[in-house]
N, CA, C and O of each residue as an XYZ file, in Angstrom:
828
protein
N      23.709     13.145      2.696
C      23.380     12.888      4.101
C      22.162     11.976      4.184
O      21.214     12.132      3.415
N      22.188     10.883      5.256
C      21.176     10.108      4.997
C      20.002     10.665      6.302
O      20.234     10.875      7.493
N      18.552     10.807      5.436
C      17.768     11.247      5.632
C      16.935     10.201      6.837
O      16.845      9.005      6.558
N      16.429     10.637      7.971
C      15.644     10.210      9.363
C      15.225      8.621      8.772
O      15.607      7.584      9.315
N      14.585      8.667      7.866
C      14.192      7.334      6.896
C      14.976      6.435      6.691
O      14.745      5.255      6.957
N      16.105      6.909      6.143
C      17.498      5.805      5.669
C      17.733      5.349      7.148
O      17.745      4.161      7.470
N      17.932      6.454      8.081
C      18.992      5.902      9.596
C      17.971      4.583     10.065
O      18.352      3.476     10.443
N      16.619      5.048      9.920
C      15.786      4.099     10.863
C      15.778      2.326     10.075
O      15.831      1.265     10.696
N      15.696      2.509      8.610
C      15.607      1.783      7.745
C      17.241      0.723      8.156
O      17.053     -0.489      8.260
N      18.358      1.127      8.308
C      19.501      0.820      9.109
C      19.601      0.396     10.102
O      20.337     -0.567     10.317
N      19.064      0.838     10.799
C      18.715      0.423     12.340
C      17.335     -0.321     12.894
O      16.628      0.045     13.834
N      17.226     -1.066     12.335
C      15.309     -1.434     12.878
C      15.284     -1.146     14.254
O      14.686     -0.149     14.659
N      15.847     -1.884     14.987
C      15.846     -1.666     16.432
C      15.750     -0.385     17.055
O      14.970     -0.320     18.006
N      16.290      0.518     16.773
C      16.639      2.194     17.385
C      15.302      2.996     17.479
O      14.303      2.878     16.769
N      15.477      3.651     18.291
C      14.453      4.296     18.884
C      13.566      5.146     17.361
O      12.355      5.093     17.146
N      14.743      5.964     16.393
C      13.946      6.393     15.036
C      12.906      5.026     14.368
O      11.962      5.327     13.638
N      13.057      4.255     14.543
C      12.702      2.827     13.610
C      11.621      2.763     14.829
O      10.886      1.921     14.313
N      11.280      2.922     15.517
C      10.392      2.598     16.462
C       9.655      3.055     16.431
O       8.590      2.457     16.278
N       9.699      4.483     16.558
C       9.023      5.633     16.017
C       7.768      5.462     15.024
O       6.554      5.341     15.190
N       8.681      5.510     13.846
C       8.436      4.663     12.411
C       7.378      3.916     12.428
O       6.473      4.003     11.598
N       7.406      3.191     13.295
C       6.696      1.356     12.880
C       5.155      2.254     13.270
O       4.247      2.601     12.514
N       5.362      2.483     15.113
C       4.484      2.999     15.771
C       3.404      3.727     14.805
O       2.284      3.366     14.443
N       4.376      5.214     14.445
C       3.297      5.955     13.476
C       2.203      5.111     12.409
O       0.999      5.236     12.182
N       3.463      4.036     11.797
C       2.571      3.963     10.409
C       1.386      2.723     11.298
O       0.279      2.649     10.764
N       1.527      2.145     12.104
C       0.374      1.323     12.617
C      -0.590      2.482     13.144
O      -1.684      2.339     12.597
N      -0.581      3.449     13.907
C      -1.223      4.493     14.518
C      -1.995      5.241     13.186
O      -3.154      5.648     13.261
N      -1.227      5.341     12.062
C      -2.051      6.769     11.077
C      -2.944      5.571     10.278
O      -4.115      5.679      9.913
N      -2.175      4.559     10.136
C      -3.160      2.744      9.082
C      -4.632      2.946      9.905
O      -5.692      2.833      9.290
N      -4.592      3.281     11.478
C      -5.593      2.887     11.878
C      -6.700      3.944     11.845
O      -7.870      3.891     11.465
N      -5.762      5.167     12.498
C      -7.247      6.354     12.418
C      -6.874      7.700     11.359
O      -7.522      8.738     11.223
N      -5.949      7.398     10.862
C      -5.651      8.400      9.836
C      -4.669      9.770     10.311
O      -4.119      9.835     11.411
N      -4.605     10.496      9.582
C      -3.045     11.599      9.661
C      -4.006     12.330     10.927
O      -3.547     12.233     12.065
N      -5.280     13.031     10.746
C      -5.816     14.018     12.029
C      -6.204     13.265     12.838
O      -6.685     13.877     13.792
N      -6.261     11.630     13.004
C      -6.610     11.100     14.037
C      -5.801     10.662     15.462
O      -6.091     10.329     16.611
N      -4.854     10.835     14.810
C      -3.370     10.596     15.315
C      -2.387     12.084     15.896
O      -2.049     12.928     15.066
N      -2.025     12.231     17.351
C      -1.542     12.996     18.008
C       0.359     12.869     18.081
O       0.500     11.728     18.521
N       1.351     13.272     17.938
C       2.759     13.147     18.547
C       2.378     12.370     19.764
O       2.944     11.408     20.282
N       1.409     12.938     20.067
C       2.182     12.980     22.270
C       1.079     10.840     22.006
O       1.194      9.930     22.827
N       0.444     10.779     21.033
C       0.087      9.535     20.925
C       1.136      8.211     20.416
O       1.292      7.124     20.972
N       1.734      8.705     19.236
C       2.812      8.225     19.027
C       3.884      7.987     20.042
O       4.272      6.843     20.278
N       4.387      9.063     20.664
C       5.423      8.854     21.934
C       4.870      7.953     22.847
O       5.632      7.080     23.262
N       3.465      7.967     23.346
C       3.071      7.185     24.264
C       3.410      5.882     23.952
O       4.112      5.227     24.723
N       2.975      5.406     22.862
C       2.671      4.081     22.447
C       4.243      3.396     22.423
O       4.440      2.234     22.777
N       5.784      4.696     21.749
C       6.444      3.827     22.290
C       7.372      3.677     23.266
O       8.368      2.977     23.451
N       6.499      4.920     24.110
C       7.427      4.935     25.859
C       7.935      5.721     25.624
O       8.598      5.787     26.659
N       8.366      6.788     24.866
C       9.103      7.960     25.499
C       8.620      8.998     25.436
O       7.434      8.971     25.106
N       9.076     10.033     25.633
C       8.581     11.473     25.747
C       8.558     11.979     24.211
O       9.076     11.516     23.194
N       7.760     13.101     24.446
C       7.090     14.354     23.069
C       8.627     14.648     22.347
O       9.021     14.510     21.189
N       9.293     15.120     23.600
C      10.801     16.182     23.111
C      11.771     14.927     22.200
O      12.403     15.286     21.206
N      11.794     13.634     22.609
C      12.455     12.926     22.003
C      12.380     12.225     20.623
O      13.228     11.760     19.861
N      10.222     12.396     20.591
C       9.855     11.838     18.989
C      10.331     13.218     17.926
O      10.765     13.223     16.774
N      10.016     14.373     18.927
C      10.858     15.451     17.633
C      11.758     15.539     17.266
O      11.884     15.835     16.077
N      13.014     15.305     18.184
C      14.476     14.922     18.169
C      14.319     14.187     16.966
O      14.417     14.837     15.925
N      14.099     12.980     16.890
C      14.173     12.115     15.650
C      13.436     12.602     14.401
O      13.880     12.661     13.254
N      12.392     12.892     14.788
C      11.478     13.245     13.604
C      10.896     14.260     13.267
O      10.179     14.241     12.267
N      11.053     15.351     13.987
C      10.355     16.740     13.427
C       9.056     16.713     13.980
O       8.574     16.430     15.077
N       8.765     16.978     13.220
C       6.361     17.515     12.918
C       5.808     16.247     12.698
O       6.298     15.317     12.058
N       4.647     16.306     13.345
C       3.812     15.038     12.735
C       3.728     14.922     11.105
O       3.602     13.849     10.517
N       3.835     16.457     10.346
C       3.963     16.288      8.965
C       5.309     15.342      8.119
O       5.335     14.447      7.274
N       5.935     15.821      8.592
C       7.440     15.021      8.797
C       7.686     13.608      8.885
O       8.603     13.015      8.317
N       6.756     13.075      9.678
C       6.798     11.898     10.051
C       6.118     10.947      9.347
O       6.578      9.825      9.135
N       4.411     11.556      8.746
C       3.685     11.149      8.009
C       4.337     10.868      6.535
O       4.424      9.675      6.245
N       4.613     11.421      5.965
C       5.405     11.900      5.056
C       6.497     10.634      4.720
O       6.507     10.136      3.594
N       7.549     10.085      5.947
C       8.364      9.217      6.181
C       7.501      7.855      6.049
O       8.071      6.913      5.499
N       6.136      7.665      6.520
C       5.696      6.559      6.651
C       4.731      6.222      5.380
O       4.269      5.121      5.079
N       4.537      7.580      4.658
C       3.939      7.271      3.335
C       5.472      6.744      2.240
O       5.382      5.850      1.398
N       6.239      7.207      2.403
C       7.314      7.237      1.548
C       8.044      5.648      1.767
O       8.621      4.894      0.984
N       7.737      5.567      3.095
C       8.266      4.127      3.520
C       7.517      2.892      2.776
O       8.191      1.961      2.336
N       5.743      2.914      2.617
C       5.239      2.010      2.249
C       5.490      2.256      0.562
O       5.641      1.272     -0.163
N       5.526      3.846     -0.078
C       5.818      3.397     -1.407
C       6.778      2.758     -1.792
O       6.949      2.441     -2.969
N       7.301      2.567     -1.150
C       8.858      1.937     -1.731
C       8.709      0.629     -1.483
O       9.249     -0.083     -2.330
N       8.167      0.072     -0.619
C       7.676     -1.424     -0.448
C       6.872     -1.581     -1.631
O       7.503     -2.192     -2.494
N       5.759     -1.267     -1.974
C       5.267     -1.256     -2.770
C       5.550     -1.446     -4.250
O       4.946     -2.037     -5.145
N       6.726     -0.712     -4.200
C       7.615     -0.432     -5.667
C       8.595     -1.837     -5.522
O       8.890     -2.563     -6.472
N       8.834     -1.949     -4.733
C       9.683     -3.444     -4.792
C       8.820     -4.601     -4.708
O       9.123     -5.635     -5.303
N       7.612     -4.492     -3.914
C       6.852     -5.745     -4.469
C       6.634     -5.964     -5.917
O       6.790     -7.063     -6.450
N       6.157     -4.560     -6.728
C       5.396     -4.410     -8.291
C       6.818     -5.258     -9.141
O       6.735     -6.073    -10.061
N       8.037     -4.749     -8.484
C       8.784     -5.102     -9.248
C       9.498     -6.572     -9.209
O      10.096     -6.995    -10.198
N       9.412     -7.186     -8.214
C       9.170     -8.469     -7.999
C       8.500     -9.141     -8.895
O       8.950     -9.808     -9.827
N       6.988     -8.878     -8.475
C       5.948     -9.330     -9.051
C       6.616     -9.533    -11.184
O       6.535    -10.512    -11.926
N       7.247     -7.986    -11.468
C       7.088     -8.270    -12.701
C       8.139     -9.279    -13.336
O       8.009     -9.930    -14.373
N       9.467     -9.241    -12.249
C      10.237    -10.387    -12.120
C       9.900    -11.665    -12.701
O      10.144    -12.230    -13.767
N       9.192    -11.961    -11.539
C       8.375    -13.246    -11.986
C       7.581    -13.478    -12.883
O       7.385    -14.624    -13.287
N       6.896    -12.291    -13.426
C       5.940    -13.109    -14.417
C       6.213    -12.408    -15.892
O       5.377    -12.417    -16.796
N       7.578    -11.772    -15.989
C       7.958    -11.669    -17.358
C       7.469    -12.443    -18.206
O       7.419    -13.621    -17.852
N       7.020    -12.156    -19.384
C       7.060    -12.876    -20.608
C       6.122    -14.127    -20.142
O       6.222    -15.158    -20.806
N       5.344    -14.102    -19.194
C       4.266    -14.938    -19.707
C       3.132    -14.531    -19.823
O       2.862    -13.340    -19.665
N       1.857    -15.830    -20.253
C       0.309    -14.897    -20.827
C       0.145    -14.267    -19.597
O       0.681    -14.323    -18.491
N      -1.102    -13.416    -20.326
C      -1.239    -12.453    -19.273
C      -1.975    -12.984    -18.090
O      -1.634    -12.654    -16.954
N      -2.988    -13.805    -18.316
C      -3.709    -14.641    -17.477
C      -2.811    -15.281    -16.160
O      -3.076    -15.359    -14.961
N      -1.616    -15.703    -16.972
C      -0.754    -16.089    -15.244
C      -0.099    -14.605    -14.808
O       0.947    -14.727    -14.171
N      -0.340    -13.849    -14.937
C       0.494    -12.511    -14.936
C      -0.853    -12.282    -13.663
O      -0.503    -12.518    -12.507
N      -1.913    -11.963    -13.825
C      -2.802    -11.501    -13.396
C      -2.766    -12.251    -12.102
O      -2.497    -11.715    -11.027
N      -3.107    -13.781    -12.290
C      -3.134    -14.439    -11.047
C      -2.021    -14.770    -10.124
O      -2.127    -15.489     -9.131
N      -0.479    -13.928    -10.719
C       0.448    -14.497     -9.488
C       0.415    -13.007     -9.217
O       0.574    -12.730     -8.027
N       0.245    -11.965    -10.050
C      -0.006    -10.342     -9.512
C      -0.755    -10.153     -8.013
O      -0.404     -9.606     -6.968
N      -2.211    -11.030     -8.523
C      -3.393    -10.789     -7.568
C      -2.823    -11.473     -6.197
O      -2.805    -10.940     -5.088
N      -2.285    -12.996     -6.595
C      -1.594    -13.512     -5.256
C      -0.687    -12.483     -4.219
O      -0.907    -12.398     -3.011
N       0.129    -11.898     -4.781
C       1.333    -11.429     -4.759
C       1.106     -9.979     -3.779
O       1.624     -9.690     -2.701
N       0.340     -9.390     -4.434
C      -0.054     -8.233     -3.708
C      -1.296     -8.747     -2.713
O      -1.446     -8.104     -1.674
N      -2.062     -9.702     -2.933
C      -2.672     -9.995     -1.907
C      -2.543    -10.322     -0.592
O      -3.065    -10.054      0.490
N      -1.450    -11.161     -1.165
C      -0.557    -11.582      0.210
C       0.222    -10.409      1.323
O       0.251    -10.462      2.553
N       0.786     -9.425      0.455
C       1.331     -8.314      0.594
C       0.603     -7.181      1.688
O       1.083     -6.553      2.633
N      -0.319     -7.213      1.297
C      -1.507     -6.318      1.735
C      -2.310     -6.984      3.019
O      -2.913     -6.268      3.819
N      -2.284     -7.717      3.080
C      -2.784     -8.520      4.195
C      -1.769     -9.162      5.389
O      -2.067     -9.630      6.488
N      -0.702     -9.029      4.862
C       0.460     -9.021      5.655
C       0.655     -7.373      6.567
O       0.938     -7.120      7.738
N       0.341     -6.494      5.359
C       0.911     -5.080      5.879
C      -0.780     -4.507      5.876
O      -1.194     -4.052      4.810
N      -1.698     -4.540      7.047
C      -3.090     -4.190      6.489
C      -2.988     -2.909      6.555
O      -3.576     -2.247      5.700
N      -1.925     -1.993      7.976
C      -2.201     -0.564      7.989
C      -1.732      0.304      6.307
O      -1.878      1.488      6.001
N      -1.238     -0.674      5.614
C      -0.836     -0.280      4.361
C      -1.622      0.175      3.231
O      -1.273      1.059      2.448
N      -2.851     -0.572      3.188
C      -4.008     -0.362      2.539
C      -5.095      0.618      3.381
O      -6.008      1.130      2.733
N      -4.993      0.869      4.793
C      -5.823      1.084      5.304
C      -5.117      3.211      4.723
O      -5.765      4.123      4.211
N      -3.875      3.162      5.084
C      -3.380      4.740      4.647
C      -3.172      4.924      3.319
O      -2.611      5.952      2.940
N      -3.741      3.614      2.104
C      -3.733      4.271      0.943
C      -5.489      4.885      0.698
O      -5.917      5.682     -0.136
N      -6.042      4.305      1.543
C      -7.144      4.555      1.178
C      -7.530      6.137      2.026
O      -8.091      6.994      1.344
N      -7.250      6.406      3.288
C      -7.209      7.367      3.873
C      -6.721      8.923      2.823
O      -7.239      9.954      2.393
N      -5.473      8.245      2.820
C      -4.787      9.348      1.465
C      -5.818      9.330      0.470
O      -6.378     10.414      0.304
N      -6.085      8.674     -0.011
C      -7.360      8.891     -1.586
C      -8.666      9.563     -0.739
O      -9.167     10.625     -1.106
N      -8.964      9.101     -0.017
C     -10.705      9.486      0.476
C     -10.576     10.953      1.833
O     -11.448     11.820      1.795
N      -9.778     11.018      2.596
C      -9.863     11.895      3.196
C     -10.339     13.540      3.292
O      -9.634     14.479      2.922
N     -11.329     13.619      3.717
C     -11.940     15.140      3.271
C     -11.267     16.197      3.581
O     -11.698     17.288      3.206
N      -9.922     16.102      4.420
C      -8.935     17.149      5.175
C      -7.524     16.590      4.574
O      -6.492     16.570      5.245
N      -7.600     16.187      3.372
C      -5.871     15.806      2.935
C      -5.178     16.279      3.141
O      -5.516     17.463      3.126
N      -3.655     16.110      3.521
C      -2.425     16.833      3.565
C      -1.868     16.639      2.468
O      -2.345     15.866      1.637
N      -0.903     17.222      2.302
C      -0.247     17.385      1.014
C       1.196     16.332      1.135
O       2.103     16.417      1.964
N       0.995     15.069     -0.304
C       1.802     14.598      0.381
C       1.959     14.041     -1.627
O       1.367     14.516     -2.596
N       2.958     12.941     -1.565
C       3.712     12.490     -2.937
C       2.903     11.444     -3.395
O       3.239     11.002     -4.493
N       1.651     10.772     -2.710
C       1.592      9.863     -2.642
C       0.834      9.447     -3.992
O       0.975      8.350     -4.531
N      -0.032     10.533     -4.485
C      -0.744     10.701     -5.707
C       0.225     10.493     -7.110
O      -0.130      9.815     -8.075
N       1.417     11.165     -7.015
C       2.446     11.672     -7.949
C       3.163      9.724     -8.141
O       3.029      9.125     -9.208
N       3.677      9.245     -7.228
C       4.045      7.995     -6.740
C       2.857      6.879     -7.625
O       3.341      6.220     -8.546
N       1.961      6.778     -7.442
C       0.884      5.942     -7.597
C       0.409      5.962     -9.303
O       0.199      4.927     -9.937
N       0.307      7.175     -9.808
C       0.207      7.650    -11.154
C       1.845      6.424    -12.109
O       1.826      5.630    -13.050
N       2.652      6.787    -11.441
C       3.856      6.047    -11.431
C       3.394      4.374    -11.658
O       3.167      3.749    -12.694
N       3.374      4.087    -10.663
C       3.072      2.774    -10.523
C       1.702      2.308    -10.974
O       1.607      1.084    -11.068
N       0.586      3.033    -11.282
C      -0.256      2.794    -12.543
C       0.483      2.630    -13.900
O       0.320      1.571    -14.505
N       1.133      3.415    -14.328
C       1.566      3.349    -15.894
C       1.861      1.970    -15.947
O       1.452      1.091    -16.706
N       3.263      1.927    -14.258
C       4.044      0.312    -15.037
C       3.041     -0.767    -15.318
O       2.992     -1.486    -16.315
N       2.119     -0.761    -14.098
C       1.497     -2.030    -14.259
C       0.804     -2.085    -15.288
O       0.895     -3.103    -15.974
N      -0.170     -0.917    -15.735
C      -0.872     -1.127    -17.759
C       0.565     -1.119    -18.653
O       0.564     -1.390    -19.854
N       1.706     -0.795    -17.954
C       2.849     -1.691    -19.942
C       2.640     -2.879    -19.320
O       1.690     -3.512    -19.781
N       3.245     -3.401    -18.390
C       3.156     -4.828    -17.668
C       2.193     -5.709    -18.185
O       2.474     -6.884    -18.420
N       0.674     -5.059    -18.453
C      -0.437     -5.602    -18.434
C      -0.592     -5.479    -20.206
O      -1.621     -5.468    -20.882
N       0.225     -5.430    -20.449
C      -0.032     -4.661    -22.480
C      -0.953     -3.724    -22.433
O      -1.095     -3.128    -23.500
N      -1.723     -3.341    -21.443
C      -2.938     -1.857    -21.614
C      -2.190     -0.531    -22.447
O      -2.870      0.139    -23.223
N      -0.836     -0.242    -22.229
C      -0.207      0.427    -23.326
C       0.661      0.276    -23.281
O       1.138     -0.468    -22.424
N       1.548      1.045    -24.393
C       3.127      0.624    -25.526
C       3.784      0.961    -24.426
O       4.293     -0.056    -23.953
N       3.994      1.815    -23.851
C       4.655      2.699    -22.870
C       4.709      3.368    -22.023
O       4.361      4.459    -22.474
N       4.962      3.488    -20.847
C       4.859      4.466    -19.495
C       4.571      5.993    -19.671
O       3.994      6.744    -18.886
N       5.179      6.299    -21.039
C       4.681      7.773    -20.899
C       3.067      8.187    -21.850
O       2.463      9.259    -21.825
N       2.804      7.254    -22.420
C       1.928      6.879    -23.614
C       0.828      6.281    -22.897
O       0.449      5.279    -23.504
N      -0.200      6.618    -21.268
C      -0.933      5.387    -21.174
C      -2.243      6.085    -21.110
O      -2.357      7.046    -20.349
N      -3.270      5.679    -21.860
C      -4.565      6.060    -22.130
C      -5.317      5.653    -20.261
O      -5.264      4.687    -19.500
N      -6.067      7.286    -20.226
C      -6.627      6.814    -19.372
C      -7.652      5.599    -19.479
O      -7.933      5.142    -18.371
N      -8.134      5.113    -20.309
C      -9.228      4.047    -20.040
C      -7.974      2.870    -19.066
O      -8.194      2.515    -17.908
N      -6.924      2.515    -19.742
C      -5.907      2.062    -19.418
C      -5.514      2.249    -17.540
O      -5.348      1.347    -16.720
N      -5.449      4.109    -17.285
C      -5.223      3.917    -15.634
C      -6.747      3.205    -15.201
O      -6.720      2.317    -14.348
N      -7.774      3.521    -15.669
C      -8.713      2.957    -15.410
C      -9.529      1.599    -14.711
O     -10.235      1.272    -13.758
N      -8.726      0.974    -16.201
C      -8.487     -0.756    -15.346
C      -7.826     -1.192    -14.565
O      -8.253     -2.016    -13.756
N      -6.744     -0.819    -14.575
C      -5.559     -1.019    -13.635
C      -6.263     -0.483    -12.047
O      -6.518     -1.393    -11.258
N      -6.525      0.782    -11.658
C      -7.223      0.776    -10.470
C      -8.215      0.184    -10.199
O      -8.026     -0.161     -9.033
N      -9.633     -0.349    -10.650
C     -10.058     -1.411    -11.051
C      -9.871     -3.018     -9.926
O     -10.630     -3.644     -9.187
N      -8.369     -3.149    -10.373
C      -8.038     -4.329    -10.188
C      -7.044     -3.637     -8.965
O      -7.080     -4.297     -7.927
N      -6.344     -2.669     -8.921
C      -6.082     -1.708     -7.571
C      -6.754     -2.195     -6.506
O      -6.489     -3.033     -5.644
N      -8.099     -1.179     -6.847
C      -8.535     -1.110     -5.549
C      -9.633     -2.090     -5.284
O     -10.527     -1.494     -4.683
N      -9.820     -2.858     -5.404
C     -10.094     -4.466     -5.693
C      -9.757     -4.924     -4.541
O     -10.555     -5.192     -3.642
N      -8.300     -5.070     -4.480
C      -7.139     -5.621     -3.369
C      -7.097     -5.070     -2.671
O      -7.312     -5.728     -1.653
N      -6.829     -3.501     -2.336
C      -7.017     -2.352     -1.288
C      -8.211     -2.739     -0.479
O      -8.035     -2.838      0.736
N      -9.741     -3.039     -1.106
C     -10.564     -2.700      0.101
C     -11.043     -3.714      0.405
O     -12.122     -3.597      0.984
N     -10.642     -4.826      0.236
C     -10.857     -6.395      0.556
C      -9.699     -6.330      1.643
O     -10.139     -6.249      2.790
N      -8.417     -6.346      1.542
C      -7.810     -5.902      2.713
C      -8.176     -4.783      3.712
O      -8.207     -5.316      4.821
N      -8.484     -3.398      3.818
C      -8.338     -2.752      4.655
C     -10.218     -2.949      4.813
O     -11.008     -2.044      5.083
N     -10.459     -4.023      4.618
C     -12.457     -4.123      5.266
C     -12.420     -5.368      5.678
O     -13.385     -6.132      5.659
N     -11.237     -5.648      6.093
C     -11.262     -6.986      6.324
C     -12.102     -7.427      7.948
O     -12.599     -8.525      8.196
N     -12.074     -6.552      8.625
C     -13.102     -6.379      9.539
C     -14.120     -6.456      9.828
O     -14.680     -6.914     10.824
N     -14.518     -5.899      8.755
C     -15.908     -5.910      7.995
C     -16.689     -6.953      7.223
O     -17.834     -7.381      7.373
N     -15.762     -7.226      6.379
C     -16.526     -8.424      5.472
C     -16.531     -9.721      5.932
O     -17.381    -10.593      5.756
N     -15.108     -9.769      6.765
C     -14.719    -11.191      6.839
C     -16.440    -11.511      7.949
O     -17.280    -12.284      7.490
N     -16.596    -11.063      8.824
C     -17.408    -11.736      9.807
C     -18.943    -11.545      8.976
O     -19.943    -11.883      9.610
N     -19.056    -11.198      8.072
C     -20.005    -10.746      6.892
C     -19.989    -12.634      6.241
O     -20.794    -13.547      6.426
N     -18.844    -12.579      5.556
C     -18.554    -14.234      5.179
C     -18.843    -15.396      6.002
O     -19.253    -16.512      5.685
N     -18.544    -14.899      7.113
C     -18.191    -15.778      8.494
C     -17.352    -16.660      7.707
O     -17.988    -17.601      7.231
N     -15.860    -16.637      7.367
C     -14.829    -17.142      7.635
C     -13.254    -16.703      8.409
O     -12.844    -15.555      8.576
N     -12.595    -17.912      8.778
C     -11.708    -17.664      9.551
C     -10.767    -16.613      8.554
O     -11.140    -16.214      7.451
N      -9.553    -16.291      9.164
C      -8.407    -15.148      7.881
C      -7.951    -15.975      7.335
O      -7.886    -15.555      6.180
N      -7.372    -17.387      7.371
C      -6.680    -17.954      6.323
C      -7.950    -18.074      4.536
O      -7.761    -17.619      3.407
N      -9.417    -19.089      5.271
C     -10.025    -18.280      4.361
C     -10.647    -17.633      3.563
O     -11.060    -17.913      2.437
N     -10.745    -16.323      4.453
C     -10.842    -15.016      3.645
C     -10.186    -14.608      3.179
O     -10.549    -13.643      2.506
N      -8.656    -15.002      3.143
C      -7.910    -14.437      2.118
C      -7.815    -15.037      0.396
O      -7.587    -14.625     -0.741
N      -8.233    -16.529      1.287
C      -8.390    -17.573     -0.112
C      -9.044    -16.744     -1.056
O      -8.723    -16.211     -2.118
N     -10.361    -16.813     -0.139
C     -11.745    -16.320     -0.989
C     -11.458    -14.925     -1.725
O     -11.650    -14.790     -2.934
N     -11.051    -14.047     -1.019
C     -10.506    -12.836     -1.890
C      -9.684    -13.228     -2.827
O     -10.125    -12.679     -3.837
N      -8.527    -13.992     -3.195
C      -8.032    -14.696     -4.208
C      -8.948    -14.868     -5.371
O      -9.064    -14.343     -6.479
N      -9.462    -15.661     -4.800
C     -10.559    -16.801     -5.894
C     -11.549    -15.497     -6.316
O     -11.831    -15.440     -7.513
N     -11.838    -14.944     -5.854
C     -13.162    -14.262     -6.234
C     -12.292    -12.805     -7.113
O     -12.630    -12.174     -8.115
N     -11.478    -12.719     -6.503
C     -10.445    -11.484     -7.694
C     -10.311    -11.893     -8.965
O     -10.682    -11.171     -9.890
N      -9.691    -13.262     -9.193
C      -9.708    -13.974    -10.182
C     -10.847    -14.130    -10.949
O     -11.061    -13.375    -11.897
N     -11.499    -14.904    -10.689
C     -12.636    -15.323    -11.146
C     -13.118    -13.905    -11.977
O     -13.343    -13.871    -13.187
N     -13.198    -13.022    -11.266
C     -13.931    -11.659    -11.867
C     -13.280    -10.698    -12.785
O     -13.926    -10.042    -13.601
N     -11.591    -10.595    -12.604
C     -10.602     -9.521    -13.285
C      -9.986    -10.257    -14.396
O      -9.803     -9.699    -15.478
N      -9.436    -12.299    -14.051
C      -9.053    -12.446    -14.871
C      -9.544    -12.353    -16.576
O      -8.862    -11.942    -17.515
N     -11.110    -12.938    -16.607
C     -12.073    -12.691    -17.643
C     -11.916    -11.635    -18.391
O     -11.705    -11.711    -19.601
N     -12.039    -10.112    -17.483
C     -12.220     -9.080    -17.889
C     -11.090     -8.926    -18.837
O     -11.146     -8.772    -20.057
N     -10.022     -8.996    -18.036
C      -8.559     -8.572    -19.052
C      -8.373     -9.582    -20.319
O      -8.018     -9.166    -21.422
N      -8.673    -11.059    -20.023
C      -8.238    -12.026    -21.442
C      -9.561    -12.068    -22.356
O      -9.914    -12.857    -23.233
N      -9.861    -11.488    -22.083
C     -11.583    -11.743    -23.351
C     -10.980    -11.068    -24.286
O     -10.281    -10.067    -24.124
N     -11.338    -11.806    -25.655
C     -10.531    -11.093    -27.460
C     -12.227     -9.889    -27.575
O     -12.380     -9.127    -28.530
């Protein structure tokens, strides 16, 4: 049976997919306790009784919109490794850093609820930790940091978040820094580029 997620994912348009979008811009911005149902419904015109119809509990829903961005996520990484199979690691790094940069700044409430999920002093219980551990391993084999996904030394998750959350809070501070820089968004995104580079690529190709 396809699950509230799949139907909306099917339907962009439909009132579940609406839902959807709403929440994950609403929780990106003030987080899972900042965020009300009867706020969500407002924002997209209908009533309380009808966002439950579709979606249950605000837990329910959260849950859908964390699960929604991992999977984006998991298809960008895997993109990403698409493309930069089998070359040095140095271009690996810089179409990575592009790649998700672009990504993240496209989707900002995306970074803004990974960081919420990691830092929040009232966490809910959610996959998102279990998911991420995941997608650390690939990127250290990806990165040669180790032989294998089940084999990866923490110094290994280490760097890899590192260069993580690097990209995470240059996107979700973009508020912040950019008028800090005083440049326009095209770029501040440059500059986050250039300055990721400049600093991670070194780190990883030095013998």
């Amino acid at each position: 049976m396809n699950s509230p997620l799949d139907k909306a994912r099917k339907s962009p348009d439909s009132t579940k997919a609406r839902i959807l979008n709403a929440a994950r811009r609403l929780f990106g911005e003030y987080g899972f306790h900042g965020v009300t149902t009867r706020m969500i419904a407002k924002d997209v015109g209908i009533d309380i009784s009808t966002l439950y119809y579709h979606w249950g509990e605000k837990q329910d829903l959260y849950e859908a919109v964390l699960t929604d961005l991992n999977d984006q996520i998991k298809a960008k990484l895997a993109e990403i490794e698409t493309m930069v199979h089998g070359k040095p690691l140095d271009v690996r790094l810089a179409v990575a850093i592009d790649m998700m940069c672009d990504h993240l700044f496209e989707n900002p409430e995306a970074a803004n609820l990974m960081l919420f999920s990691y830092f929040s002093k009232t966490r809910t219980t959610t996959h998102l930790d279990e998911v991420m551990t995941r997608h650390l391993a690939n990127i250290a084999v990806a990165m040669g940091l180790a032989v294998d996904k089940a084999h990866v030394p923490a110094q290994a998750n280490a760097r890899v978040l590192a260069v993580w959350n690097s990209v995470i809070n240059f996107a979700s501070g973009e508020s912040f820094f950019r008028p800090m820089l005083d440049l326009d968004r095209e770029s501040y995104v440059a500059t986050v580029k250039e300055t990721l580079k400049f600093i991670l690529i070194p780190a990883f190709v030095q013998k």
